[in-house]
C-alpha positions in Angstrom: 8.5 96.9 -25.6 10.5 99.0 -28.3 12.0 101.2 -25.4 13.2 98.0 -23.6 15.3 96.3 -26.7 16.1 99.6 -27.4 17.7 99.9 -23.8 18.8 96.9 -23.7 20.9 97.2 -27.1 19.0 94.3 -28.9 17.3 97.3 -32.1 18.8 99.4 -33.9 18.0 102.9 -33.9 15.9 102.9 -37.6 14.3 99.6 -36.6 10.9 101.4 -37.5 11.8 102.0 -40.8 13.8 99.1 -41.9 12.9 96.7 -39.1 16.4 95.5 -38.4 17.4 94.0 -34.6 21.0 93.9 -33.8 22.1 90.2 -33.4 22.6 89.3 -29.9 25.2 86.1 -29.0 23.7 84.1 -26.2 25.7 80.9 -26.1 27.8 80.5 -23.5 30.3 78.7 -26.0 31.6 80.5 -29.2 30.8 78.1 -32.0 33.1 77.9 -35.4 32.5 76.8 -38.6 33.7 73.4 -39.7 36.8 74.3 -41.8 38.5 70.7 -42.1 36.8 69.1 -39.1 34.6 66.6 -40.5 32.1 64.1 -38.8 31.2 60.0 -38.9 28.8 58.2 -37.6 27.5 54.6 -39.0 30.5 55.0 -41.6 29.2 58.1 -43.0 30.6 61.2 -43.3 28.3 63.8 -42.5 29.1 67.8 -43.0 29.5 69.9 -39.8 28.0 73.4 -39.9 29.4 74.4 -36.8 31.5 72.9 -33.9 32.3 74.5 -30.4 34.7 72.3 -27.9 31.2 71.0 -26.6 28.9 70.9 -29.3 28.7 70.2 -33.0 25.9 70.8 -35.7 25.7 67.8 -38.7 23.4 68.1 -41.7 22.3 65.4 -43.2 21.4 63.5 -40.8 20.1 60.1 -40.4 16.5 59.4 -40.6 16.7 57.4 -36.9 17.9 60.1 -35.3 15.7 61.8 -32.5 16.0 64.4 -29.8 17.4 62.7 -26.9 18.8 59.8 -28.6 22.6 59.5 -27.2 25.2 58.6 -30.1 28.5 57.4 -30.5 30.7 59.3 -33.3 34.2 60.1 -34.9 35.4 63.7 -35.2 37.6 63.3 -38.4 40.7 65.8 -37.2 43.0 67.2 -39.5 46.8 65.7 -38.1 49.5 66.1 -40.3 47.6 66.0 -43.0 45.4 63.0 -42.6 42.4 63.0 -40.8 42.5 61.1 -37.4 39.1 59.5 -36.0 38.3 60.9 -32.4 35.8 58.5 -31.1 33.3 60.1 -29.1 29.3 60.2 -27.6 26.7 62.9 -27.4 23.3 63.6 -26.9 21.1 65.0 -29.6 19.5 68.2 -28.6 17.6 69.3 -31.2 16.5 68.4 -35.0 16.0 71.6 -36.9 16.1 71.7 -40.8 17.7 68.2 -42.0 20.0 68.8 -39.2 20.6 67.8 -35.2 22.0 69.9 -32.7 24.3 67.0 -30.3 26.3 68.4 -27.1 29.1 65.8 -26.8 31.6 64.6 -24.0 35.0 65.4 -24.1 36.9 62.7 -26.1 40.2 64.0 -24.6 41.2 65.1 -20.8 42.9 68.1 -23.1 40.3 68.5 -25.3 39.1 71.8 -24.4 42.4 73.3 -24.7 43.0 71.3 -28.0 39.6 72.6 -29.8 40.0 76.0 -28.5 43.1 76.6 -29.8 42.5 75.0 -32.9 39.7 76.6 -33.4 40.8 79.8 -33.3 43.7 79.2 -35.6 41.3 78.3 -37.9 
């Protein structure tokens, strides 16, 4: 198995010594950290860990939330310096350690465009 990741780029040449394996990206969207994009849902702020143009991970999430559940939310957007609300919905995809995973629809017929080059400002 070692000459496969090996191969296939995934260890690192002293991974018997140290055991260190290369870190290998596998989403099909880059995801960002939150900068100023902030989150609301039930009138609560909640912080983002990280945000793609489809897909956002909160912390601090409610205690009703479950995989699957679909919710509505606000993307608070930095706009000349205030924050605009960007009403939205999603799907929760995953609870993992006080946080959810939720892959959103696109608030915006632009939106793509809009987050990507936002994000990369950023």
């Amino acid at each position: 198995m070692l000459g496969i990741g090996k191969a296939l780029g995934w260890v690192t040449d002293d991974y018997r010594d140290k055991k260190k394996i290369k870190y290998v990206e596998k989403r099909k969207v880059p995801r960002f950290g939150p900068n100023e994009i902030r989150l609301r849902i039930s009138g609560k702020e909640l912080p983002v860990q990280n945000i793609s143009v489809c897909g956002v991970f909160m912390m601090g999430i409610p205690t009703w939330f479950v995989s699957g559940q679909g919710i509505v939310f606000e993307l608070m957007v930095p706009v000349r310096g205030e924050f605009a609300p960007v009403l939205t919905q999603g799907r929760v995809t995953r609870i993992q350690g006080g946080g959810a995973a939720v892959h959103y629809r696109s608030p915006h017929p632009n939106w793509t465009r809009l987050m990507t080059n936002y994000l990369s400002r950023s």
